[in-house]
C-alpha positions as CSV (number, residue, x, y, z in Angstrom):
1,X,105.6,139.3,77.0
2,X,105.6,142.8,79.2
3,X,107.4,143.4,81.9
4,X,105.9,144.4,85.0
5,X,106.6,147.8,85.6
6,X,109.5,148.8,88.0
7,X,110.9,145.8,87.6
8,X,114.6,145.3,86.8
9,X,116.2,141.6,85.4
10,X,119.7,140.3,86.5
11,X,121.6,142.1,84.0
12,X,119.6,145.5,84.2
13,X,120.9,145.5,87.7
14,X,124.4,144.2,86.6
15,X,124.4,147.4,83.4
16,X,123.0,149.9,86.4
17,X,124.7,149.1,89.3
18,X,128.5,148.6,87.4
19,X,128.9,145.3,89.2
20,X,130.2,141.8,87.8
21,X,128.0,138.6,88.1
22,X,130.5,137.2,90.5
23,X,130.1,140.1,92.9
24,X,126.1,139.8,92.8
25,X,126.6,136.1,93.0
26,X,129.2,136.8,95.9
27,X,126.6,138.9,98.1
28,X,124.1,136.5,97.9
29,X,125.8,133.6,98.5
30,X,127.1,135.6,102.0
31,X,123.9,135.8,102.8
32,X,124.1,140.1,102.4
33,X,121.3,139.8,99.5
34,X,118.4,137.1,98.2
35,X,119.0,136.0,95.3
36,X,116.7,136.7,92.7
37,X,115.5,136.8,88.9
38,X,114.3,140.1,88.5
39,X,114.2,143.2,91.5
40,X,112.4,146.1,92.5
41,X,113.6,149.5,92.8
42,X,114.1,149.2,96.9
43,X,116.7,146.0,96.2
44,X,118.8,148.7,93.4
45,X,119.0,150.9,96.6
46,X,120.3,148.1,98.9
47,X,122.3,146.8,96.1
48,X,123.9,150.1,95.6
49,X,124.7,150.7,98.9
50,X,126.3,147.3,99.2
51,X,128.1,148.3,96.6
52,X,129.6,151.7,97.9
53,X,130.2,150.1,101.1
54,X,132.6,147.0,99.0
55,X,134.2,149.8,97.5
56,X,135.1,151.3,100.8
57,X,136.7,147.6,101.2
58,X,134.5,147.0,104.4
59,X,134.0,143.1,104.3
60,X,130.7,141.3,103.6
61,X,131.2,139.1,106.9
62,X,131.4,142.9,108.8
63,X,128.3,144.4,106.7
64,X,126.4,140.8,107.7
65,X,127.4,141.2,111.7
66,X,126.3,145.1,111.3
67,X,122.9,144.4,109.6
68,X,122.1,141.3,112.0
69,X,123.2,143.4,115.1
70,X,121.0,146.8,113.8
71,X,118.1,144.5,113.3
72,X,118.6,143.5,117.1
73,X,118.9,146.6,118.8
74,X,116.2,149.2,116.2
75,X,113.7,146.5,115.2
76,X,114.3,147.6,111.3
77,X,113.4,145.2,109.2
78,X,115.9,146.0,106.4
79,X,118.4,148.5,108.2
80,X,120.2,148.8,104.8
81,X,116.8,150.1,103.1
82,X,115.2,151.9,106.3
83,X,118.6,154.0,107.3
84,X,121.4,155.7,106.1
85,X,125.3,154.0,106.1
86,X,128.2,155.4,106.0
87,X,131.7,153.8,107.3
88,X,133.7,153.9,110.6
89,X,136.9,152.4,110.1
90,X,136.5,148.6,109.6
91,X,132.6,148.6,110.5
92,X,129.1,150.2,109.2
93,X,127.3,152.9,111.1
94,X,123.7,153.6,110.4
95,X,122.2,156.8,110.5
96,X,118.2,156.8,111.7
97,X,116.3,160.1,112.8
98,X,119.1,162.4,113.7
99,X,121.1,159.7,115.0
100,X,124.3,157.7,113.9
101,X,125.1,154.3,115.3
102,X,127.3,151.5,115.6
103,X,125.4,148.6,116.5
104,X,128.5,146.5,116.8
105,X,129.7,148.6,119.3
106,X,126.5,149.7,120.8
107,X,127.7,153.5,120.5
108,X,125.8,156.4,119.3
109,X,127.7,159.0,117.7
110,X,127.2,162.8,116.9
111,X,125.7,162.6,113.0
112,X,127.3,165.5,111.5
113,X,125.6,165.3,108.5
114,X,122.2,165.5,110.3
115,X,122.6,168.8,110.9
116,X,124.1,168.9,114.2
117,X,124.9,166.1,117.1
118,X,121.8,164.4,118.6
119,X,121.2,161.6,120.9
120,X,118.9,159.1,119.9
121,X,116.5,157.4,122.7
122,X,116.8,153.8,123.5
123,X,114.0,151.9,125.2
124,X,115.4,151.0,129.0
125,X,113.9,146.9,128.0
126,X,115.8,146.8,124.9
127,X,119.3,147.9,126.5
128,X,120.1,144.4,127.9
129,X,119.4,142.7,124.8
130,X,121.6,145.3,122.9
131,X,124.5,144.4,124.9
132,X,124.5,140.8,124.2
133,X,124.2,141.3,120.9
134,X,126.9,143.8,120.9
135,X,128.8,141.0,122.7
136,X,127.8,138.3,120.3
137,X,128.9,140.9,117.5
138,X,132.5,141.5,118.7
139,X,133.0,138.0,119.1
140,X,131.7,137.0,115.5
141,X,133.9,139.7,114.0
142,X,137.2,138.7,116.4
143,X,136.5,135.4,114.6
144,X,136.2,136.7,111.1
145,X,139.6,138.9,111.8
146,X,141.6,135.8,113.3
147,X,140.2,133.6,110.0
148,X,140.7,136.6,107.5
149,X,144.8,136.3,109.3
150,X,145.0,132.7,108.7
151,X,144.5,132.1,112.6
152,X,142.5,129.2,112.2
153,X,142.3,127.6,115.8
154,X,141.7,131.1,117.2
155,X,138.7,131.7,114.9
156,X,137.0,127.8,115.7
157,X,137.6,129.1,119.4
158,X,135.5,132.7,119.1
159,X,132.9,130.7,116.9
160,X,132.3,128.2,119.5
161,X,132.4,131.0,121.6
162,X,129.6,132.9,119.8
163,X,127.7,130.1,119.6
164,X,128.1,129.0,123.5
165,X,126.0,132.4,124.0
166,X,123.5,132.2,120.8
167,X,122.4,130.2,118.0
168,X,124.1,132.3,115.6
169,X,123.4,131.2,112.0
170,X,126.5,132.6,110.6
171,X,128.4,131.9,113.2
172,X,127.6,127.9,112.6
173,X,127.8,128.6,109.0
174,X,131.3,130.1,109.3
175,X,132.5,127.2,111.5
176,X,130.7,124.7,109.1
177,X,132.9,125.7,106.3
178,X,136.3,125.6,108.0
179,X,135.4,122.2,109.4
180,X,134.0,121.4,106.0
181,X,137.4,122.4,104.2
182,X,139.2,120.5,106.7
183,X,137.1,117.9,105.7
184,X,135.2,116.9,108.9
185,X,131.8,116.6,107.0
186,X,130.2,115.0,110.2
187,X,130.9,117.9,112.2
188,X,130.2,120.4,109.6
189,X,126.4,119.1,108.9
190,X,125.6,119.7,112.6
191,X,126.4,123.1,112.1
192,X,124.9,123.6,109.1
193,X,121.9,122.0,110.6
194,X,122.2,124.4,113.5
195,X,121.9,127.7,111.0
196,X,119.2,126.3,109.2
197,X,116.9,126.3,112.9
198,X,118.4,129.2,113.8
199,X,117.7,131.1,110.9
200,X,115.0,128.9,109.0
201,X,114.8,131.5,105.9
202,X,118.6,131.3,105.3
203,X,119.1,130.1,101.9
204,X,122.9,129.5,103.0
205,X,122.5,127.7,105.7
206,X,120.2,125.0,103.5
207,X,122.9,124.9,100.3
208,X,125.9,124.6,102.7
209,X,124.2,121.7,104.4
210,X,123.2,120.0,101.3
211,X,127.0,120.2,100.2
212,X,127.9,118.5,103.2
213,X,125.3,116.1,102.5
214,X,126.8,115.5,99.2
215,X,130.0,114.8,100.5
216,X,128.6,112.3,102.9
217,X,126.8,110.4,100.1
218,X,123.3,111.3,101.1
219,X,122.1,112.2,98.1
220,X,118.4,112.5,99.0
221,X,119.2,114.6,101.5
222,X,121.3,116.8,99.6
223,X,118.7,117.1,97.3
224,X,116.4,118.0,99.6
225,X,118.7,120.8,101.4
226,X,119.0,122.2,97.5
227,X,115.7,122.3,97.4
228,X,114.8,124.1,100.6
229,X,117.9,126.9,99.3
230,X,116.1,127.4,96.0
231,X,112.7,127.7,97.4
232,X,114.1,130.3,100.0
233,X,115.5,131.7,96.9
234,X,114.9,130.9,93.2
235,X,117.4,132.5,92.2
236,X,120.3,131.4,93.9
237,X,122.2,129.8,90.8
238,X,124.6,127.8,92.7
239,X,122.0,126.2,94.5
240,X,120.1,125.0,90.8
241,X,124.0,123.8,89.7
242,X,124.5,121.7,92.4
243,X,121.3,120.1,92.3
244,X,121.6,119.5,89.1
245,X,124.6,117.8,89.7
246,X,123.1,115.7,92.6
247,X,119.8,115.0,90.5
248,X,122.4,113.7,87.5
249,X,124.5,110.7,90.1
250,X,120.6,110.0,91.0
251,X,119.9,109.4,87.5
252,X,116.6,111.7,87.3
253,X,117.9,113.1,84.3
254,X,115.1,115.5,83.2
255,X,115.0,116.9,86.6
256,X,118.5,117.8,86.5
257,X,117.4,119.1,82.8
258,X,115.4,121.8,84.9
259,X,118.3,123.0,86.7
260,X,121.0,123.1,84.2
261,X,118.9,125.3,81.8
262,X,118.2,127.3,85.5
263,X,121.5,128.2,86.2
264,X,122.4,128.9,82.1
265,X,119.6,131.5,83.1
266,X,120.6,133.3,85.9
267,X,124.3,132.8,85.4
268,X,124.6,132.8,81.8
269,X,128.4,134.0,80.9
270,X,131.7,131.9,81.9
271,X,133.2,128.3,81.7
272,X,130.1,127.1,84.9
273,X,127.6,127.7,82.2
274,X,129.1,126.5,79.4
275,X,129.2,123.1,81.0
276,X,125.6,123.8,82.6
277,X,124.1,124.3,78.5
278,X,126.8,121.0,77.4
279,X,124.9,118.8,80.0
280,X,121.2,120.4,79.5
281,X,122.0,119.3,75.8
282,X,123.1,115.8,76.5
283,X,120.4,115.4,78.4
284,X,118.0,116.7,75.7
285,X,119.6,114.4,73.1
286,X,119.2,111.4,75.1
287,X,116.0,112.1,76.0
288,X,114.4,112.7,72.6
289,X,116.0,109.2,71.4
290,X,114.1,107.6,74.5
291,X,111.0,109.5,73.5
292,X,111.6,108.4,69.8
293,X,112.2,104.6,70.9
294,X,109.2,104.7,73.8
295,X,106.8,106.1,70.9
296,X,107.3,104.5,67.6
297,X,105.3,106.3,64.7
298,X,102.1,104.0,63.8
299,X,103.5,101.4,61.3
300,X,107.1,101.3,62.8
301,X,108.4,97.8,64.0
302,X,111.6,97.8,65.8
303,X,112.0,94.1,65.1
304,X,113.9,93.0,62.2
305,X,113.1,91.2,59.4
């Protein structure tokens, strides 16, 4: 079969882009990327600009406040795609028609490698928006620091925070997973819950829920939350291993089947998918003895004589 044209699979992005499955894997499941099965030229340019800015050792929980808080004040769609990036010390700036900005911060800067400082025009209507979110911003990444430093309580305090002012999806999701490693499931599902309104496309939001779920013993559920994370994105590979898992303790055996030979897809190297190909194969050899049994060649008795 031909490819389509300008299209690139998983490891034609891995081979181009120098990057290991676990980083790729990493970035989506941050929320930085979609996961996909195959990509277009425009997600190698976000990809390798993701990339450069890793490098730079800017964290992916900075990088998502950034993005979310350029898409509030410009209106871009993509800012990572639409404008240029560069770094200013722990945080992204983006450079757009002769202007460079922190959107964090809510500063423009003179863009030297524009050609010369300029000032960029903000509309008068946008401005108080643009301060809340550079509010909201500095909050969520005061709570990232404090939880990067092992200040636990200080980061569930600037979450809550956030979150008092916004629904912040990764905010919630942020404060779902500390709650969820501390094992208060309960508390962590309502958050999770809470990205998922806030930020209904959020593939995240939906496979973080559906492991709280899990943990709760609501196993339709947490199939279902799978579910919604895989049609968000088909190729989030976590997302197809634990609902293969959950589809398993169900007993729906050939739908798990689905799943396990998924994830041997997208994530097909290490000990996750050697276990994902041992199960799709013990499901496959169980199954063609049920077929066997179910359909007895014409002639064939199973009594005995």
């Amino acid at each position: 079969m031909l490819r389509r044209v300008n299209r690139y699979s998983r490891q034609d992005v891995l081979r181009i882009l120098r990057i290991s499955s676990r980083q790729l894997s990493a970035w989506e499941r941050s929320g930085l990327v979609a996961a996909a099965v195959d990509y277009g030229f425009e997600d190698l340019v976000q990809l390798r600009k993701l990339r450069d800015l890793r490098a730079e050792r800017i964290s992916a929980s900075s990088i998502r406040a950034s993005v979310s808080a350029m898409k509030a004040v410009s209106g871009m769609a993509n800012p990572l795609l639409e404008a240029g990036v560069t770094r200013r010390g722990p945080r992204v700036v983006f450079r757009h028609s002769g202007a460079a900005m922190d959107p964090v911060a809510l500063q423009f800067e003179f863009d030297f490698e524009a050609g010369g400082p300029r000032l960029a025009a903000v509309n008068e209507g946008a401005v108080p928006q643009a301060r809340r979110q550079s509010e909201i911003g500095a909050l969520f990444l005061e709570a990232v620091r404090c939880e990067e430093l092992g200040k636990t309580e200080e980061a569930i305090a600037l979450y809550e925070q956030t979150l008092a002012i916004e629904e912040h999806a990764p905010a919630a999701i942020n404060l779902g997973t500390i709650l969820y490693n501390q094992r208060h499931f309960h508390r962590a599902e309502q958050l999770y819950r809470r990205a998922t309104v806030a930020c209904p496309d959020y593939a995240l939001a939906y496979f973080d829920l559906g492991n709280a779920l899990d943990e709760l013993q609501r196993l339709p559920e947490a199939i279902g939350a799978y579910c919604a994370a895989i049609r968000l994105a088909p190729g989030y590979a976590d997302a197809h291993y634990n609902l293969a898992l959950a589809c398993e303790r169900s007993n729906e055996r050939r739908r798990a089947l689905r799943h396990w030979q998924a994830y041997a897809r997208l994530d097909p190297v290490g000990p996750w998918a050697n276990h994902a190909r041992l199960q799709a194969r013990k499901i496959l050899d169980r199954e063609e003895i049920t077929i066997a049994w179910r359909n007895p060649k014409p002639g064939f008795s199973r009594s005995r004589r």
